[in-house]
C-alpha positions, 0 to 999 in steps of 0.5 A: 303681164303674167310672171315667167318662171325664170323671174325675168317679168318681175326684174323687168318690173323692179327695174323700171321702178329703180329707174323711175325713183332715179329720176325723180331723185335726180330731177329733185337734187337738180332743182334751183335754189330759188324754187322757194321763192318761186314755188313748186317742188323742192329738197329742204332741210329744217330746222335750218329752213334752207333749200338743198340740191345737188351734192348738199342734197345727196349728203343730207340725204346720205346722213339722214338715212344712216341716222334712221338706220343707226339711231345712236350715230350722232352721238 
């Protein structure tokens, strides 16, 4: 696929890799608690070894982002 001048090949491009990282993001905040006993794919979050989805996913993941970006905002 060649790029049109106006961009659109790129936007179009860009967008279904917003669109595939969303759903892996949300298969991933929607996995069962117990996956860990079960196996497979999980959010988890050490040193406290639990296993995260939904709203507790997104904070984590909401926190640890602002943290890389903002080294000093723990303190």
């Amino acid at each position: 696929m060649t790029d049109k001048p106006d961009g659109k090949a790129a936007d179009g491009q860009a967008l279904h890799a917003l669109k595939r990282d969303a759903e892996r993001y949300r298969w991933l905040r929607e996995r069962d608690v117990e996956t860990i006993d079960m196996g497979g794919v999980f959010v988890g979050k050490t040193p406290e070894n639990v296993v995260l989805n939904g709203i507790d996913c997104d904070a984590a993941v909401d926190a640890a982002r602002i943290a890389e970006q903002e080294p000093d905002a723990g303190e």
